[in-house]
N, C-alpha and C positions, 0 to 999 in steps of 0.2 A: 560200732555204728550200725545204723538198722539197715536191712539188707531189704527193705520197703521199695518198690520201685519209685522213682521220681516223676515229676512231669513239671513244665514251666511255663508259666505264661505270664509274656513282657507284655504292658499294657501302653499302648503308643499313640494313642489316637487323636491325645490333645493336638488343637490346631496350631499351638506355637506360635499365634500373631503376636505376641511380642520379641519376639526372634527376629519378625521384619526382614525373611529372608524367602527368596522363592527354593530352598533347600528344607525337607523335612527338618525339624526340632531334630529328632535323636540321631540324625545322621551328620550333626555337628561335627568336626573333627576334634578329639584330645589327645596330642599329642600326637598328630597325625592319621588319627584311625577314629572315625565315627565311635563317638559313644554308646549306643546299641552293642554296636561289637564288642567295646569292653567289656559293658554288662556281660552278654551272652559267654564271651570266654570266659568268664569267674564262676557261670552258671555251667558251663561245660565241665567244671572239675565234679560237678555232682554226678555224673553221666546219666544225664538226665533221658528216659525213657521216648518223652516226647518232649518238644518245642515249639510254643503256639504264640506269635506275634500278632496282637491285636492294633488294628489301624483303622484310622478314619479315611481323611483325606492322603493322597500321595501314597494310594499303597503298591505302586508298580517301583516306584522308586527304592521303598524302604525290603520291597522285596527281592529283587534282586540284589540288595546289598546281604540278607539272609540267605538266600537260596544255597551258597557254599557252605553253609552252615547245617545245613539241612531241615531247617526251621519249616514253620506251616505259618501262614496267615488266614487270619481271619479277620472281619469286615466288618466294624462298627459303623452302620452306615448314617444313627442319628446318636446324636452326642446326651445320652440319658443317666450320664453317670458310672460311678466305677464300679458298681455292684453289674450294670448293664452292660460294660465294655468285658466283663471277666463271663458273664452268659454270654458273648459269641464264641468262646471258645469251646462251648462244649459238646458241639459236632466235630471237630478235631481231635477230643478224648474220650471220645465214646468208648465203651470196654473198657474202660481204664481205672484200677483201683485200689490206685498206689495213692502218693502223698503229693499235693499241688504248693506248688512255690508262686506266689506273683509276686511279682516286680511292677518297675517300674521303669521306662527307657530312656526317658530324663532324671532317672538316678542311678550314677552309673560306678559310682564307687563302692559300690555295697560287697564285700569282700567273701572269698569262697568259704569261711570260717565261720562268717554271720549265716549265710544258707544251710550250712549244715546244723549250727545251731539252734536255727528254729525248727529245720525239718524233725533233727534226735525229741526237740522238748516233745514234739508229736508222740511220743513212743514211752515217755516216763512212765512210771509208778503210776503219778498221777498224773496222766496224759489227759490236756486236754481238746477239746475237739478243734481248735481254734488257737494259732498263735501269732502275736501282733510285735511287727518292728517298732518298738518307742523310742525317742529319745529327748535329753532335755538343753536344748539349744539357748545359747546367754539371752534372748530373747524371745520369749515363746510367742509374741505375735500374735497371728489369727491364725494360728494351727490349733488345728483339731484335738481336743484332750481324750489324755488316756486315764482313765479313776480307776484305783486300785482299792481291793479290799486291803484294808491298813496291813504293814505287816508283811505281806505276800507276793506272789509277782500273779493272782491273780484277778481279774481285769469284770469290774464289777458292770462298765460300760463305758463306752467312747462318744464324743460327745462333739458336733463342728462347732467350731467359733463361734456362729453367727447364732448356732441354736442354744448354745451353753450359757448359763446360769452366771451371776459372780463368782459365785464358790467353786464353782467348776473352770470357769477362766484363770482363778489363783491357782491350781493345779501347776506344775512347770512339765509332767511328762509328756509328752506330743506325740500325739501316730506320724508313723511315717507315711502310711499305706501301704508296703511292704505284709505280706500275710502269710500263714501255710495254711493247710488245711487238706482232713483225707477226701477223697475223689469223691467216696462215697455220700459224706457229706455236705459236702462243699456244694454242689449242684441242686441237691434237695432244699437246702437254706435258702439257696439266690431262691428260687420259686417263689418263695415267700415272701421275699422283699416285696414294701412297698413307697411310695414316696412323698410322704404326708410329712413335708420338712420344709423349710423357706425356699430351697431354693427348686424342689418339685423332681430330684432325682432319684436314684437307686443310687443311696449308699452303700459299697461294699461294706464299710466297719460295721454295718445294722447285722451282719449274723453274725455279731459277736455276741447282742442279746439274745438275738433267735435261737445259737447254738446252747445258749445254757450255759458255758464252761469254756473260758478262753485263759490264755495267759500273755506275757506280758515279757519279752524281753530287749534288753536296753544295749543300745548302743554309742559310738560317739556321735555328736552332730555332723561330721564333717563328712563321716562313711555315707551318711543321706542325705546330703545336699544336692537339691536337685537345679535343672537348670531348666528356667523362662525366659531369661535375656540374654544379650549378650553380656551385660555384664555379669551373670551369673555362669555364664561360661567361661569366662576367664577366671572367676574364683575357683571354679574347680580346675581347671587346668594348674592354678595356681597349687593346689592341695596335692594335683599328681603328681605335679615337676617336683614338688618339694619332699616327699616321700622318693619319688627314685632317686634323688640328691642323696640320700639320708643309706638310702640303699647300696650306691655307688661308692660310696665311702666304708659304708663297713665291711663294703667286698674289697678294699684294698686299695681304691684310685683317689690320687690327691684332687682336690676342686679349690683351685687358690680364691674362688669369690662365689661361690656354690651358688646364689640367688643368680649369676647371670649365665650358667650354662643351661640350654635345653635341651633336652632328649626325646624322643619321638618315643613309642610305644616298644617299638621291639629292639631298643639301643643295646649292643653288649658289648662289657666295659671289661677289660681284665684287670689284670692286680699292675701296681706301680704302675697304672699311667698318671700321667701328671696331666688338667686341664685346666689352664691360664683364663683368664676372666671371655666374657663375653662368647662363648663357643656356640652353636647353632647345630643340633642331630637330628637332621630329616631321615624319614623311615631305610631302615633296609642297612646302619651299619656295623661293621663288625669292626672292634678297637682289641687288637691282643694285648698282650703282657707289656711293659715297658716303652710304653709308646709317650712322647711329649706332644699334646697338641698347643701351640701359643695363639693369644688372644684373636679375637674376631674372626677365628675359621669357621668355615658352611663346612659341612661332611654331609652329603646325601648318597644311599646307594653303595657306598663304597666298603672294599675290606682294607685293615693296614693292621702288617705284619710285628712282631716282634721289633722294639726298638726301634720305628721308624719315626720320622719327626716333624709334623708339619707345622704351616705356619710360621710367622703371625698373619693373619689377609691370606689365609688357602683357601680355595675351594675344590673339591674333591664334589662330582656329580657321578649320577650314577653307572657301577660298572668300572669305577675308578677300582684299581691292585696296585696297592704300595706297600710294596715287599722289604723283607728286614732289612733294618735301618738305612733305609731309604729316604731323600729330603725331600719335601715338596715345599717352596719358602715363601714369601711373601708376594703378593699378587700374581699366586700361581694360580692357574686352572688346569685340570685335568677331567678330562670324560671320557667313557667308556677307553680306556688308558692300563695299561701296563708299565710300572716304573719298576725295574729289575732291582735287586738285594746290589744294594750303599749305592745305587744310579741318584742324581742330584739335580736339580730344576730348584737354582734357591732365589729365582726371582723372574717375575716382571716375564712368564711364560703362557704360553695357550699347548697343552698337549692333548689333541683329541683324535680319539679313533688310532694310538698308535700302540707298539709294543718296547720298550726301549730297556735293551740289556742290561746287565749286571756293570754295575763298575761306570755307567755311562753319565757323561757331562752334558746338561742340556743349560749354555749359556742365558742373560739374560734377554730380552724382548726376542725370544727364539717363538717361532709358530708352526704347528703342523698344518698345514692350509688341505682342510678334508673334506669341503664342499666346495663342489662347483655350479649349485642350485637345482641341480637335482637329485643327485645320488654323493655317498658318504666313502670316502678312499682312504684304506688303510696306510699307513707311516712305519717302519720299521726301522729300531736304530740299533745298532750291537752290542753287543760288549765291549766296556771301554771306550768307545768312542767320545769323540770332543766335537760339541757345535758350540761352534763360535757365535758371539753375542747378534743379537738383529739379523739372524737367518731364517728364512721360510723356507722351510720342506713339502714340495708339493706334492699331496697324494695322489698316484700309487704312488710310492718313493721306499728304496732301503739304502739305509748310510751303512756299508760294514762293520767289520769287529774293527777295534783300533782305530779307527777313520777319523780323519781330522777334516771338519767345514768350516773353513774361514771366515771371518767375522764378516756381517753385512750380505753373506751370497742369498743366491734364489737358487735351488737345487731342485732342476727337473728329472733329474735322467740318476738311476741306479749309481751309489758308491762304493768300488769294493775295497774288502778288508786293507787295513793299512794304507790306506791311501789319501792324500790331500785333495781333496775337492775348494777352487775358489769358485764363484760364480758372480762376477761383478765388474760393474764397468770400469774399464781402465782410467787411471790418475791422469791427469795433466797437471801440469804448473805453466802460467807463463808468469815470468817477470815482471812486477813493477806494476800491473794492470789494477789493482785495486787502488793505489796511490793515485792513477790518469784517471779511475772509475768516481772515485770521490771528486778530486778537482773538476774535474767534466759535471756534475749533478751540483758542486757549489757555486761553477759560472751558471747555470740553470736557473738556479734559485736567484741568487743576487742580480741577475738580465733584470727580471720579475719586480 
């Protein structure tokens, strides 16, 4: 690989009005992480020298979502085309004269494999000054063509839709807009540009003619699919989920209905879990070895150990520890929560804000009650302990080791180890009153 330095610049600046969102285009979410970000982390495997984010509108927005990144912006402050959004970056690279990658921030599955690709062709035998992302999509549409000398992968000229010829529309290769090109270059060319074309911009593809000598390489349609709508977000989101499906599996985790699980961006999955249809992975969680999730569980936030089992109807929010083989069952909740190694919650529970030992029993409709509308009270329950079903634990609260809370209590005050806590109103019976309660309510009715 060439030891060339790098530089990048994502070009952002389109307005997105058909996105019809008051949220920048490329800070869409996929899979829970703005697309930008994807890009740029595919583009971080290059270690790339410099990082230049070019924007029109919303650039306080789009920059602080860079700025952990270490990214620079630059200002496209009137919309003259892509040849003119890639000259704002070049007071950002000044000195710099290594090899230029653009992108694009509404395409954001372009893979770390594809950038180094184009950057090495840079460097060939017969390197040339110039190299162009094509590819040839089941519909070439009014994308832009790429005309090749027969034979070759190099790139005789590129051509927009609107200004292209017949023969040139029969064509199927299509730019992407995706480019490389050296520093040194690359800057002297844009100069040049001019914009004596239908639609009155600076084409970046025009210093493909300018440079004399480009090439040409090709990819799948799907890696460059870019997004303008929302339903064009969704089809990529579609493309992502269904590649980390494909992933998940061949790292060892069964998917009983693979199209209805989703996985957030940084989901990690070990070997023999099993995931039952319908599953839901918001960002931030970590799934070990041998874990069952059953159908229609949320998992946000959360870690779960070795062997543990959730579901079917769990939700796990974030901050949720569910420790080996540990149960979390059906219309359970847990938040910022600790469930100890084989502790059990297999239904119809709220556990939040507690810690609950190894070995412990958290009956049905049991609740940790951790707000009191202003401030959040931690719940402690022990080892082995047993709450009995329709109990509320009021925070602060600790049930000890062993400790048994009888079905139905409201538990204000400290339990210690081994010990029966009831809290509940005492029974009565009277005789026969239901029998007088009826007949008394049918003279009532019949008076009437």
């Amino acid at each position: 690989m060439s030891t060339t330095p790098v530089a990048v610049i994502v070009l952002a600046a389109g307005k997105g009005t058909r996105m019809k969102s008051d949220l920048h285009k490329v800070l869409h979410p996929i899979a829970g992480r703005p697309m930008l970000l994807h890009l740029l982390d595919n583009a971080a495997t290059l270690s790339p020298e410099r990082t230049v984010v070019v924007v029109g509108a919303g650039r306080e927005e789009v920059e602080a979502a860079v700025a952990p990144l270490g990214a620079t912006i630059a200002q496209q402050a009137e919309q003259l085309g892509t040849g003119h959004a890639v000259m704002q970056a070049e007071q950002a690279l000044a000195g710099f004269d290594g090899d230029v990658l653009i992108l694009y921030g509404d395409v954001p599955l372009v893979q770390p494999a594809t950038m180094r690709a184009m950057v090495e062709r840079l460097h060939a035998a017969d390197a040339p000054k110039v190299v162009v992302l094509g590819f040839r999509p089941a519909d070439p549409a009014a994308y832009g063509r790429v005309i090749l000398t027969p034979g070759t992968d190099r790139i005789e000229k590129i051509v927009e839709y609107k200004d292209a010829t017949p023969a040139q529309r029969a064509e199927t290769l299509c730019n992407s807009g995706l480019m490389a090109a050296r520093a040194t270059d690359l800057f002297a060319l844009l100069a040049r540009l001019g914009n004596d074309n239908a639609a009155g911009e600076y084409y970046l593809t025009d210093v493909v003619e300018l440079a004399g000598g480009a090439a040409s390489i090709e990819v799948a349609a799907d890696e460059v699919a870019g997004v303008n709508s929302r339903a064009e977000l969704a089809g990529v989101e579609a493309r992502w989920q269904h590649a980390r499906r494909v992933r998940a599996m061949a790292d060892g985790a069964t998917l009983i209905a693979p199209d209805t699980v989703w996985f957030a961006h940084d989901t990690v999955i070990g070997r023999d879990v099993t995931i039952e249809p319908n599953v839901m992975f918001g960002p931030g969680v970590t799934i070990a070895d041998g874990v069952t999730i059953r159908a229609f569980s949320h998992i946000e936030g959360a870690t779960v150990a070795p062997g543990a089992e959730l579901g079917p109807f769990a939700r796990l929010r974030p901050g949720a520890v569910i420790e080996a083989k540990a149960k979390v069952g059906n219309f359970v909740e847990v938040k910022k929560a600790r469930l100890g190694a084989g502790a059990k919650a297999n239904h119809l529970a709220y556990i939040g804000d507690a810690d609950v030992g190894a070995g412990a029993n958290i009956g049905a409709g049991t609740i940790t009650c951790n707000y009191d509308g202003f401030r959040k009270y931690r719940t402690v329950i022990g080892e082995g302990a047993f709450i009995g079903s329709n109990s509320a634990l009021v925070a602060p609260v600790s049930i000890g080791k062993g400790a048994i809370v009888g079905a139905g209590s409201v538990v204000v005050r400290d339990v210690t180890d081994d010990s029966l806590a009831v809290a509940r109103g005492q029974q009565e019976e009277r005789g026969g009153w239901a029998a007088r309660f009826r007949a008394m309510m049918k003279a009532k009715k019949d008076g009437k």
